[in-house]
N, C-alpha and C positions, 0 to 999 in steps of 0.2 A: 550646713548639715549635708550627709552625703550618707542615701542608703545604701547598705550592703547586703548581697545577696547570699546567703548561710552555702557554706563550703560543696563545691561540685553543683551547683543550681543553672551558674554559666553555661561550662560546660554542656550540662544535656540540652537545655534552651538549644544551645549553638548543635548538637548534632543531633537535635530531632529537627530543626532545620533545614539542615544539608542533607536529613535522611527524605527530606519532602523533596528539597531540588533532585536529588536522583528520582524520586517517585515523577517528579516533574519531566524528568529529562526520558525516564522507560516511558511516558508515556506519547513524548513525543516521538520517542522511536518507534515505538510501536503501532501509530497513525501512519508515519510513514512506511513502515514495512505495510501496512495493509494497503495502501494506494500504489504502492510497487507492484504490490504481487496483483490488484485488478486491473492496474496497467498493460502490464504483460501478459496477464490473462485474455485483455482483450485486444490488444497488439498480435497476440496470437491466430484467434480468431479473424480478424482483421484480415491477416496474413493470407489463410488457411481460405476465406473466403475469395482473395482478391487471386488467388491461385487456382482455385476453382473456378471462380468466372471465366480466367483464361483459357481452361480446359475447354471450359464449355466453347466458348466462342472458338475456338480452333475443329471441334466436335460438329459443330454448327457447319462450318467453313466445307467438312467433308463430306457431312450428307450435301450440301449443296452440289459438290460436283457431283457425288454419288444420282443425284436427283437428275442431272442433267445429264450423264453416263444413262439412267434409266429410263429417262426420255427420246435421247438420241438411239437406243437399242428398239423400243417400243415403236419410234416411229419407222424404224429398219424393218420390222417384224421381228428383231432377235430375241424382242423382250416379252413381259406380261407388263400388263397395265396395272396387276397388285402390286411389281416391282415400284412403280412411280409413285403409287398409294402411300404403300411403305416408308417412304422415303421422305412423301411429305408429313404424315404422321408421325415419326420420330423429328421432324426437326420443328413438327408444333408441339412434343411435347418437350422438348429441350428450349424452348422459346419459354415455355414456361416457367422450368428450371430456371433460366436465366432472366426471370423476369426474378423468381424468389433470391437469387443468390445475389441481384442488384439489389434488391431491397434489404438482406440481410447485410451484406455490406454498408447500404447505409446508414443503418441503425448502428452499426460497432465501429462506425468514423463517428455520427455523433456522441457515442458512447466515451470514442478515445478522445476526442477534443474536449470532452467535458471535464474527464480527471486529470487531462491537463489544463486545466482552466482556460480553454479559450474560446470562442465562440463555438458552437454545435457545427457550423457549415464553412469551418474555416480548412482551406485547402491542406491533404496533408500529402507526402508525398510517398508513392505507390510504394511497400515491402518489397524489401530483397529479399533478406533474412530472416531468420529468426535466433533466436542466442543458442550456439550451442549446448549439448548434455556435456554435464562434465564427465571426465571421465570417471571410470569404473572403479577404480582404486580411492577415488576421492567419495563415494558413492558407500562405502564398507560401515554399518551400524555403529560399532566403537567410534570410528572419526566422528559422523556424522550426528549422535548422542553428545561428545565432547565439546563440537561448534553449539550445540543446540544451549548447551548449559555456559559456553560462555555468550553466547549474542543476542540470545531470546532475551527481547525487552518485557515480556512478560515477567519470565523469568527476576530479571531485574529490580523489577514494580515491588513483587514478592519480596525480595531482601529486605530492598527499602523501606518495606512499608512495616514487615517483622524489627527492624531496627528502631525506626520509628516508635515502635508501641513498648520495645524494650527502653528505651531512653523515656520515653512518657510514662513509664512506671518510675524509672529512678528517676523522674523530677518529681513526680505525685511524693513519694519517698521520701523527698530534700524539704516539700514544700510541707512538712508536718511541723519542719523546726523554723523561728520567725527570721527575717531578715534580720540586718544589724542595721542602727541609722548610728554614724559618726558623727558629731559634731561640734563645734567651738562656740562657745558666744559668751560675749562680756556681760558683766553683771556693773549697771550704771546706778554710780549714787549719789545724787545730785549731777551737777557737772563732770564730773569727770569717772571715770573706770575704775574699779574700787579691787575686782575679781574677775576671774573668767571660771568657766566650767566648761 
């Protein structure tokens, strides 16, 4: 015996299916587009702090001469002694700075090591770059509405899932009429096979 499924039941079975693996598949695009975009969110930052610290520390480097310029004047007579004040006073409060721009930098190494899965304190190596802007032509509302609506895995999700509930109506539809069951069997009478049905 061999049942059969009443006409077009396949079918939808098979593409509410395939409408889940696309649902499946926007949503693993869409996990990844979000761990991209706080990647480089924070590769940014990262950046932007590790270029800062530099500042500083070069910042740092000239009040020191400056301090030593304001000392060697001072002990000349050419100077004021609020000159040398001054001097050490901006580079303690830049000491500061640079104690917070250390510490924010720490936080967005352990931050970036993390969404790359790998240890919080595992070494990474200093930014150069950052990714360039695209350019301006590529940047124009029509293009960039056009890309959205073909790669937005959200987007996507949505078809999917609308096709999905279309196909699950026309199996609900199929499933009011019964399957068919096929089947062959002998009818024994006594010993031997007398009929079939």
């Amino acid at each position: 015996m061999q049942s059969v499924p009443w006409f077009g039941k396949r079918d939808s079975q098979r593409e509410v299916a395939e409408s889940r693996v696309t649902q499946a598949n926007g949503q693993t695009s869409a996990s990844w587009s979000d761990l991209s975009s706080r990647i480089k969110s924070v590769y940014a930052q990262y950046y932007y702090l590790s270029g800062s610290e530099n500042l500083a520390r070069e910042t740092l480097a000239l009040l020191n001469s400056l301090e030593q310029i304001a000392q060697t004047r001072y002990a000349n007579g050419l100077g004021a002694q609020q000159d040398v004040i001054r001097a050490q006073v901006e580079q303690t409060g830049l000491y500061a700075e640079l104690l917070d721009l250390e510490n924010e930098q720490h936080h967005a190494h352990g931050r970036l090591n993390t969404l790359l899965s790998r240890p919080a304190m595992a070494v990474l190596a200093q930014p150069t770059s950052v990714r360039p802007l695209p350019a301006a032509a590529q940047l124009e509302y029509p293009l960039l509405e056009e890309r959205l609506r073909l790669r937005n895995p959200q987007l996507r999700i949505a078809e999917a899932d609308i096709h999905a509930a279309e196909k699950s109506r026309d199996l609900a539809y199929s499933n009011r009429y019964p399957d068919v069951t096929l089947g062959i069997a002998p009818t024994q009478s006594g010993s031997s096979v007398k009929s079939w049905d």
